[in-house]
C-alpha positions as CSV (number, residue, x, y, z in Angstrom):
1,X,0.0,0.0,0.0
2,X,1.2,3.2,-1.2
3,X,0.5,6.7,0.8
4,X,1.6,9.8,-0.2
5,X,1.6,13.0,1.9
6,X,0.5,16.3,0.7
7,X,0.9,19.7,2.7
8,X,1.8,23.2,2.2
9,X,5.5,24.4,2.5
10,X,6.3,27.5,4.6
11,X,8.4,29.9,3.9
12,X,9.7,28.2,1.0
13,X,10.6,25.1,2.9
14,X,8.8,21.7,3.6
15,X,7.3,21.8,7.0
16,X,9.7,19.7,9.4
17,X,6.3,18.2,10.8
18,X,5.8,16.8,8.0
19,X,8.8,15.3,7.1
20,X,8.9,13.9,10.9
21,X,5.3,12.6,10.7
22,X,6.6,11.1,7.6
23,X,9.3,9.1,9.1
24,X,7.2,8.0,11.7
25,X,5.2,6.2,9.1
26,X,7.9,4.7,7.3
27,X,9.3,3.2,10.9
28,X,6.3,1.8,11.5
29,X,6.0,-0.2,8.5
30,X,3.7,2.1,6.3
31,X,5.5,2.7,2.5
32,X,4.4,6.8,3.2
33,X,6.4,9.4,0.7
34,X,5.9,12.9,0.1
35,X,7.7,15.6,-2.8
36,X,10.4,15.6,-1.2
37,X,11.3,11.6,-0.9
38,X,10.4,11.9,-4.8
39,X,12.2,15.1,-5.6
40,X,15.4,13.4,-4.5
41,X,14.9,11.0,-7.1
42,X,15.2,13.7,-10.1
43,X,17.4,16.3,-11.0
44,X,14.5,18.2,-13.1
45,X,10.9,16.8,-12.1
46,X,7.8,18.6,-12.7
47,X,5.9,19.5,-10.0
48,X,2.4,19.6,-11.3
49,X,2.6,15.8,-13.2
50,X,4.6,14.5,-10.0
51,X,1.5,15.9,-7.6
52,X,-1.2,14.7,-10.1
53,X,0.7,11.7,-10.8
54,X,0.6,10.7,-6.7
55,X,-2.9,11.7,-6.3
56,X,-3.9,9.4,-9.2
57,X,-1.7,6.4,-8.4
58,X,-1.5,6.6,-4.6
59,X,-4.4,4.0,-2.0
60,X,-4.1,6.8,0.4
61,X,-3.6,10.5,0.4
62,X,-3.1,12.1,3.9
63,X,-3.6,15.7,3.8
64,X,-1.6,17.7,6.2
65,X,-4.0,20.7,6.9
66,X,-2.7,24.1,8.6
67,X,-3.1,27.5,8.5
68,X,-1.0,28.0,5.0
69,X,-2.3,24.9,3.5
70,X,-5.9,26.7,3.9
71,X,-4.6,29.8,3.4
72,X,-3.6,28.9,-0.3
73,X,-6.3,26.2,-0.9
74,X,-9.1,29.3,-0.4
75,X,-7.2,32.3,-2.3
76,X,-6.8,29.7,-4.9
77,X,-2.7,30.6,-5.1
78,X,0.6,28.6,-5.0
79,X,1.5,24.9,-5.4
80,X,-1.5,24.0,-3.2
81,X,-4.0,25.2,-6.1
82,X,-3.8,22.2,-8.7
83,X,-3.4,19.2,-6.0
84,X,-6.7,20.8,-4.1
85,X,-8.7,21.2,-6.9
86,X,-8.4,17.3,-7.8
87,X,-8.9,16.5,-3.9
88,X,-12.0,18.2,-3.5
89,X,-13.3,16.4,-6.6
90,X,-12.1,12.9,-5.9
91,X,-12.7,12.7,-2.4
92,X,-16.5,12.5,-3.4
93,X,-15.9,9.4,-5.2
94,X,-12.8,7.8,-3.1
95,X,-14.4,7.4,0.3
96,X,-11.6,5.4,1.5
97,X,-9.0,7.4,0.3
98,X,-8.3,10.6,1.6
99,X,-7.5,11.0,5.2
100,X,-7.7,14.4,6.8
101,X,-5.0,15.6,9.5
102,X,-4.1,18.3,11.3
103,X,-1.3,19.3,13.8
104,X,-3.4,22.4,15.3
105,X,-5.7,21.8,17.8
106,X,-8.2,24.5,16.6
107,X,-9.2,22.6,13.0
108,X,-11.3,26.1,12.3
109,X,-8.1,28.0,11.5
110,X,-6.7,25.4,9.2
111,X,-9.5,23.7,7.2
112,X,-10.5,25.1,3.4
113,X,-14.0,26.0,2.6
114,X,-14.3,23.2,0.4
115,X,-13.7,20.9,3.2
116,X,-15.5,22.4,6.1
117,X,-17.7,19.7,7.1
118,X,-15.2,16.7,6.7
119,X,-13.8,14.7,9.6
120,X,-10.5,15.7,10.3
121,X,-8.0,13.9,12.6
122,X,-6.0,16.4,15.0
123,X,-2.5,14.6,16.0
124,X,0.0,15.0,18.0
125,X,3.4,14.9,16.3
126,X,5.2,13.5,19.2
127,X,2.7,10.6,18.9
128,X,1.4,10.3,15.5
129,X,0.5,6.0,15.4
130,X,-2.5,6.6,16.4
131,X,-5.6,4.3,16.8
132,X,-7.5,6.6,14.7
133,X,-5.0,7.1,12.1
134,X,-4.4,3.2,11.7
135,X,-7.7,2.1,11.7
136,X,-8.3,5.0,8.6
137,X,-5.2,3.4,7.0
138,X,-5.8,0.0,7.5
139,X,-10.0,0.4,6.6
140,X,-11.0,-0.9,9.8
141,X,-13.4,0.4,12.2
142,X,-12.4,1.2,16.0
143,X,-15.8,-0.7,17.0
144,X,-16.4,-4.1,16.2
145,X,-20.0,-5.5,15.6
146,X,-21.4,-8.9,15.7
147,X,-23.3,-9.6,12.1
148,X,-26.6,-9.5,11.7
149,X,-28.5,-12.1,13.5
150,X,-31.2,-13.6,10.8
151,X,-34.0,-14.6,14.1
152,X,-34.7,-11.3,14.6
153,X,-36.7,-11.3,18.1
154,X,-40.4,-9.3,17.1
155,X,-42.7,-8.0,19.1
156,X,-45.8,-9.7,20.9
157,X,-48.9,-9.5,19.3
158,X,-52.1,-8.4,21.2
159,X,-55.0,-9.0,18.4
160,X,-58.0,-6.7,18.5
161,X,-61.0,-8.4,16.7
162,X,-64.7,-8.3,16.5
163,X,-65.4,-12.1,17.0
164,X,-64.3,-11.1,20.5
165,X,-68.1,-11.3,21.7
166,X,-68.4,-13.5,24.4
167,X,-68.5,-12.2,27.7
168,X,-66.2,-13.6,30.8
169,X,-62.5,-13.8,30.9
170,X,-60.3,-13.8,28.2
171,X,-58.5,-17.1,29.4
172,X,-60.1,-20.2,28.6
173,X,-60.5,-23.4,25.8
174,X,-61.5,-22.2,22.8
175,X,-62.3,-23.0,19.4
176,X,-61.6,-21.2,16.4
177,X,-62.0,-21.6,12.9
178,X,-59.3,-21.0,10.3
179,X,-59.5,-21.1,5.9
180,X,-57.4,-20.2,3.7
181,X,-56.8,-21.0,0.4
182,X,-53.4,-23.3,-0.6
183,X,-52.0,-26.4,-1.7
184,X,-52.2,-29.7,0.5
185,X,-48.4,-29.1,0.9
186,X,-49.0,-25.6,3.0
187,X,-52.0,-27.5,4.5
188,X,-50.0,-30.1,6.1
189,X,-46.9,-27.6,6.6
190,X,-49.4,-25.6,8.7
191,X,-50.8,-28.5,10.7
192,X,-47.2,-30.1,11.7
193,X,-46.3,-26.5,12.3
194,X,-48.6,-25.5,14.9
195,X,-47.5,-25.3,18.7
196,X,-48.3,-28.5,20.6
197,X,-50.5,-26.7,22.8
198,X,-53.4,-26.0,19.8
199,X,-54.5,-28.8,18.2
200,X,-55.6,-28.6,14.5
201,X,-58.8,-30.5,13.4
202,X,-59.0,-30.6,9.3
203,X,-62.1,-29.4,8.0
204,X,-63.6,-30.5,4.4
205,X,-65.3,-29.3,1.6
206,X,-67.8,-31.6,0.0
207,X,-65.1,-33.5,-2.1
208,X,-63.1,-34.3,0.9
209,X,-60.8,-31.4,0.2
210,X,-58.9,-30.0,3.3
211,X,-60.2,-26.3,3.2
212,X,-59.0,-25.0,7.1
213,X,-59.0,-26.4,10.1
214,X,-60.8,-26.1,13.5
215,X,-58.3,-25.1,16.3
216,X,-58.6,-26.2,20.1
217,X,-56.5,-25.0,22.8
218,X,-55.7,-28.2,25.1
219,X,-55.0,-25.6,28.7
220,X,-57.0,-22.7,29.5
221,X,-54.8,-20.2,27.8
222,X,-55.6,-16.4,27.2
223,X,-57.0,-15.6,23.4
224,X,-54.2,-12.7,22.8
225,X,-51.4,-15.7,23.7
226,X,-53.4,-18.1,21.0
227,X,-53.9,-15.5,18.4
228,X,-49.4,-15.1,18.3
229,X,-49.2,-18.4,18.1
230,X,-51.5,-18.8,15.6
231,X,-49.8,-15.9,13.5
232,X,-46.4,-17.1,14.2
233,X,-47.4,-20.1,12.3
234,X,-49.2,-18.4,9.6
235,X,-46.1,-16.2,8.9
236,X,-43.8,-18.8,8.8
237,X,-46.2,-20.6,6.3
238,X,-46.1,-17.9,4.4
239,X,-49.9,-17.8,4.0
240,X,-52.3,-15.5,3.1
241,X,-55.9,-14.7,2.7
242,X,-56.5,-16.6,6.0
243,X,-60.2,-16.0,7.3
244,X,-61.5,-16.8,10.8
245,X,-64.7,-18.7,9.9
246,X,-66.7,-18.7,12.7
247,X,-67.1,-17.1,16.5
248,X,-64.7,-17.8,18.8
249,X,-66.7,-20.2,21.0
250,X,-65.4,-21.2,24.7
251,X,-65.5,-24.8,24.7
């Protein structure tokens, strides 16, 4: 993995922060380079082709920001110009590519109006590895989640329903009537399916033709508690146009 560096000089010079923070990199184990690591390599490079050249080929880009790097990024002026115009392009499609640092503390002073908004990471240069830093480098996240369990737990199920008309408790032995339309397949599917505590009792057409079944509670159980189950079952199924028959009769 390739990373390049990109700052502002000042006064003429490369920032020595800079050149530390690289060499902090490169002792680590990170291949980081800036223009002056490449500059050493050629007796007459261009600038411009070098910088776009960098930007293009590099898997990271860590832009040093500070108070000249913003100054000449926002007036538009100097070496800065060309390389921040491509950034502030780029960096809209490379989301994994451009990491933005900062030695100041105050990251108001030293961040373009292009890239307000951003996240920028402030570091210290007498400890620059990071966590923060690495896990940007290394596209990993400081937080580690478990996956996605596929049994999501849902919610219980209080029905509402107007064949509610019996007076008394809600607990009891009931029995309900259930059709819906399907093959024998989902018939039986939704028969062995059903909790052990309901028992399912086929009901026919006049060819003999399992239409529904008639549903008994074997233990006084509350209507709301045999309405999930019932549900539960019919979801799994995956079965629709169910009817309820009949009145709920307390048996």
């Amino acid at each position: 993995m390739k990373i390049f560096v990109s700052y502002s000089w000042i006064n003429e010079k490369p920032d020595s922060n800079v050149l530390q923070f690289v060499a902090n990199l490169r002792s680590n184990g990170y291949n980081a380079i800036c223009d002056v690591i490449i500059t050493q390599q050629e007796t007459a490079i261009h600038f411009t082709e070098m910088m776009a050249e960098q930007l293009r080929t590099s898997d990271k880009v860590i832009v040093v920001l500070s108070k000249k790097y913003k100054q000449r990024a926002d007036s538009f002026v100097g070496g800065v110009v060309s390389e921040y115009r491509y950034i502030i392009e780029d960096i809209k499609k490379e989301k994994q590519k451009y990491i933005l640092v900062t030695f100041d503390k105050d990251r108001s002073i030293v961040t373009p109006d292009f890239l307000n908004g951003c996240e920028i990471l402030v570091l210290d240069i007498n400890d620059v590895m990071q966590d923060a830093l690495l896990h940007k480098l290394n596209n990993t996240g400081s937080h580690q989640f478990p996956p996605v369990n596929p049994q999501k737990i849902k919610p219980q199920l209080k029905l509402v329903t107007d064949k509610l008309n019996f007076g008394g408790p809600h607990v009891g032995c009931y029995d309900i009537g259930i059709r819906f339309n399907g093959t024998d397949e989902t018939l039986i599917k939704f028969k062995n399916s059903i909790s052990n505590e309901i028992q399912a009792v086929s009901t026919y057409d006049e060819s003999q033709n399992i239409i529904g079944f008639s549903l008994y509670n074997n233990e006084p159980k509350d209507i709301n508690q045999i309405y999930v189950l019932i549900y539960e079952v019919i979801e799994k199924c995956k079965i629709q146009n169910v009817d309820f028959t009949h009145e709920i009769k307390l048996i």
